[in-house]
C-alpha positions in Angstrom: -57.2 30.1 -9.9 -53.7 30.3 -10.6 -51.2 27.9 -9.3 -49.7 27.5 -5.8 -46.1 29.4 -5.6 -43.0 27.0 -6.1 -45.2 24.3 -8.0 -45.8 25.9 -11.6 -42.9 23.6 -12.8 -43.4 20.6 -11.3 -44.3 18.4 -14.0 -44.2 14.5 -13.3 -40.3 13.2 -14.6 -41.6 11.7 -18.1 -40.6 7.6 -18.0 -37.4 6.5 -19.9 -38.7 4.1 -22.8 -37.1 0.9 -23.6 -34.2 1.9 -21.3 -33.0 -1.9 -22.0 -32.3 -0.6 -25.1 -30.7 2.7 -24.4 -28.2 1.2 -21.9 -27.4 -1.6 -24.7 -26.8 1.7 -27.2 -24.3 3.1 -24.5 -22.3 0.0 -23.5 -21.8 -0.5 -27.2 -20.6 2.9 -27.7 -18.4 2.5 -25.1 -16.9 -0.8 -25.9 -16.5 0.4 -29.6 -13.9 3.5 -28.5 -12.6 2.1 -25.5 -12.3 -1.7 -26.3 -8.4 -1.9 -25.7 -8.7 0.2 -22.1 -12.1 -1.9 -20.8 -10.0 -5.5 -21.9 -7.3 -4.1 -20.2 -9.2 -3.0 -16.9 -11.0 -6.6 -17.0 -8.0 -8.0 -17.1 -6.6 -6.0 -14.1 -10.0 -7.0 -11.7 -9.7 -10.5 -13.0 -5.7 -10.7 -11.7 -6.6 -8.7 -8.7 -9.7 -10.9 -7.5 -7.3 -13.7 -7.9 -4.9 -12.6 -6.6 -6.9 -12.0 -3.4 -8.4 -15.2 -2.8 -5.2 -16.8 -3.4 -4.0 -14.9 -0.7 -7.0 -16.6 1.3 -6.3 -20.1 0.0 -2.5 -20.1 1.1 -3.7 -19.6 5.1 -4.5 -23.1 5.0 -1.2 -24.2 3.4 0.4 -22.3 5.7 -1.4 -24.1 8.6 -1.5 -27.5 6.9 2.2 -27.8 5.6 4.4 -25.7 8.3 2.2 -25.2 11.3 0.8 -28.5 12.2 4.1 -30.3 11.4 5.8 -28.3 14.2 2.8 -29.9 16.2 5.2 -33.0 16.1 8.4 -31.0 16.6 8.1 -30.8 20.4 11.2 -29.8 21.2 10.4 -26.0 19.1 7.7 -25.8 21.9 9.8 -26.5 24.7 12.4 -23.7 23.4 10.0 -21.3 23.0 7.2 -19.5 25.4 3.9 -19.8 24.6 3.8 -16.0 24.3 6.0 -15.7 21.7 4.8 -18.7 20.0 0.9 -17.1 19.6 2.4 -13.8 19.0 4.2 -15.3 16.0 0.4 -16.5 15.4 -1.4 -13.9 15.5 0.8 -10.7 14.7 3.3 -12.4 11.6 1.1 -14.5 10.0 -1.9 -11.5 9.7 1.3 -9.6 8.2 1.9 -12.2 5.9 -1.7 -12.2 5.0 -2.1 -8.6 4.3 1.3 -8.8 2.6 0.0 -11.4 0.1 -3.7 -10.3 -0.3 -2.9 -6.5 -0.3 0.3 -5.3 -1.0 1.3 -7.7 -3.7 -1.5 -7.0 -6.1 -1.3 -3.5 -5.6 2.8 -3.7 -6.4 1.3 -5.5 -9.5 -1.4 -2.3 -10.1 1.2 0.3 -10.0 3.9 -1.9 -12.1 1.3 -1.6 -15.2 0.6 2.4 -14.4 4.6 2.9 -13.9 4.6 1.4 -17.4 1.9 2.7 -19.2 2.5 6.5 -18.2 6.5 6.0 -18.8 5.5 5.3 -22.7 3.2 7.9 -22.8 5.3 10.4 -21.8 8.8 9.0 -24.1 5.6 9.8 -26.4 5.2 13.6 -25.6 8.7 14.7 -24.9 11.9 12.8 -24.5 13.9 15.2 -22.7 11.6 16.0 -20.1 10.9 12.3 -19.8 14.7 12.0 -18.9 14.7 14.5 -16.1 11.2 12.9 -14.5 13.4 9.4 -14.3 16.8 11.4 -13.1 14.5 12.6 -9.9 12.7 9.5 -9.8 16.2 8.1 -9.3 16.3 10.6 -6.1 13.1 9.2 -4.8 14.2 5.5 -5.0 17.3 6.0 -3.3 15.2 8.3 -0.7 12.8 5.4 -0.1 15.7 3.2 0.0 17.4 5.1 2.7 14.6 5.3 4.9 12.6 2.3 4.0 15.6 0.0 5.2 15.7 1.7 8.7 12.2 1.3 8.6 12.6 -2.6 8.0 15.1 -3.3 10.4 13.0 -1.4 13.5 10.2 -3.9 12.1 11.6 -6.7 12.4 13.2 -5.6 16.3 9.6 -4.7 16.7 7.9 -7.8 16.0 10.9 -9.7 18.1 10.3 -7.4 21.2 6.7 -8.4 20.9 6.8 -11.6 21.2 9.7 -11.6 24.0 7.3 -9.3 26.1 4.4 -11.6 25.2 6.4 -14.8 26.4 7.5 -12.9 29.5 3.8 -11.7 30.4 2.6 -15.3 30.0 5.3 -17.0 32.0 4.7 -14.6 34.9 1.4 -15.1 34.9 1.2 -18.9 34.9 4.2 -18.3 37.1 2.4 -15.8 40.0 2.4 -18.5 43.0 6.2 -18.7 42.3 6.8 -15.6 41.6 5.0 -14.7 45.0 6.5 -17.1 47.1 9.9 -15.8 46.4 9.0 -12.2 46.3 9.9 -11.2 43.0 7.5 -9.0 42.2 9.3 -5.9 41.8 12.2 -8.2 39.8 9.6 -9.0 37.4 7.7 -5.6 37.0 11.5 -4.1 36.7 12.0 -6.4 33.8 8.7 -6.2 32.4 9.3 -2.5 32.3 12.5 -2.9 30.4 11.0 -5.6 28.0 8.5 -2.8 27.5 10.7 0.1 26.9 12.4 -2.3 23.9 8.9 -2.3 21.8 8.3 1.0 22.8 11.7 2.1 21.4 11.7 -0.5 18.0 7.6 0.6 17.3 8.6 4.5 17.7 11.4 4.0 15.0 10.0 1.9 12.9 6.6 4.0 12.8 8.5 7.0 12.6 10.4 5.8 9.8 7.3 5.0 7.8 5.6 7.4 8.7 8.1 10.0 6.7 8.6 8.1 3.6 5.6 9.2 1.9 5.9 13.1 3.1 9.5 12.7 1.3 8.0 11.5 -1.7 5.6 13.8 -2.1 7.8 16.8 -1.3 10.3 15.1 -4.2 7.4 14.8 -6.7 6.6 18.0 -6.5 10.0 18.9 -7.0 10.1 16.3 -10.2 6.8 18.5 -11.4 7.9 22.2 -11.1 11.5 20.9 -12.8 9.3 19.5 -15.8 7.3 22.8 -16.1 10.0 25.2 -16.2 11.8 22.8 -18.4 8.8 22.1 -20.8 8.7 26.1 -20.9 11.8 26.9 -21.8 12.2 24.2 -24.7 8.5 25.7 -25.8 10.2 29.5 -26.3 13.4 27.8 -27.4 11.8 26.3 -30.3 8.7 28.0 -30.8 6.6 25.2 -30.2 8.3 23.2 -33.0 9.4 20.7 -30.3 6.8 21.0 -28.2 3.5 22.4 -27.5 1.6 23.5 -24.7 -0.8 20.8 -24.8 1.9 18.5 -24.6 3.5 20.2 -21.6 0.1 20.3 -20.0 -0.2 16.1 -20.4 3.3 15.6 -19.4 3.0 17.4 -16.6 -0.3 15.5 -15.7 1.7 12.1 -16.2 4.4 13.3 -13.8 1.8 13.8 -10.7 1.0 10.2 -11.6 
């Protein structure tokens, strides 16, 4: 009786033997031709995971060495509403965090690519290596540009927040006084205005940061065609005796990066 249709191939997936010892055969492959890139990459997790819990670890410095000191410094409280105070708590400190545990390692990630692919590529061609830093040069002073209107509606930002927080808070321990001498609309009128500030600072800043990495993109690709007609042109220049194609093909692979 022959088979049932769609099951004449089924055959049961034969068992991998000793596969202890075939993944000890890999990794030792692997270690063998790649044992400068894997030390390297080790290296990098090692720094990173550090990096990250020290980022943890400096929340309770932070708290132990400048926060509870102020506890004692009374005067910083009287000064200050208690809106603004939590809002310095809660919204600049997290920034800090995410500053320390996030942004810093990663500055340290792409420090070692920025390096790493700049040698390669003095490696493959010089001249075209030149041109990729003269519009990197561009980019820099485009993220400049916009990055320091970005940083300056920030920092408005995060000072509009906590004015609006220390207003809401003070009218809302406040509403028997506020309601006794009918100053209601007074205070919606200036909560309104307090409002329109961080509306105006986040819009900016936001907007700011929101085009920096459009602009960089739009430059890099720029950087990348550049680089291609330039590699093509030494190429027929020189016959290939400068440069090759596969060359051109790698460089143009390290300038995306």
């Amino acid at each position: 009786m022959p088979a049932p249709r769609g099951r004449k191939n089924m055959q049961p997936r034969p068992k991998v033997k000793n596969p202890m010892k075939t993944l000890k055969r890999l990794l030792g492959i692997i270690f063998k031709r790649y044992k400068l890139h894997l030390s390297i990459v080790f290296v990098c997790i090692i720094v990173s995971v550090l990096a990250n819990v020290q980022g943890t670890m400096f929340i309770q410095k932070l708290i132990d060495d400048y926060i509870t000191p102020m506890v004692q410094s009374v005067k910083y409280f009287d000064t200050h509403p208690h809106g603004d105070i939590m809002s310095v708590y809660t919204n600049d400190v997290d920034t800090l965090r995410q500053m320390i545990s996030q942004s810093m390692p990663q500055m340290f990630s792409s420090a070692i690519t920025i390096v790493s692919v700049l040698v390669s590529m003095i490696m493959l061609s010089i001249p075209l290596t030149a041109l990729t830093i003269g519009m990197v040069g561009v980019m820099m002073l485009a993220t400049k540009t916009i990055a320091s209107k970005s940083g300056k509606y920030f920092l408005a930002q995060q000072q509009d927040l906590g004015k609006e927080n220390g207003y809401i808070e003070e009218m809302m321990n406040g509403q028997k006084v506020v309601k006794v001498f009918n100053h209601e609309k007074k205070s919606v009128e200036e909560f309104n205005k307090l409002n329109e500030q961080l509306f105006n600072s986040a819009y900016n800043a936001n907007k700011f940061a929101n085009i920096l990495m459009p602009v960089n993109a739009q430059l890099g690709n720029v950087s990348y065609v550049l680089c291609a007609i330039a590699g093509c042109v030494l190429f027929l220049v020189s016959g290939g005796a400068w440069i090759t194609l596969g060359r051109i093909v790698s460089f143009l692979s390290f300038n995306k990066s």
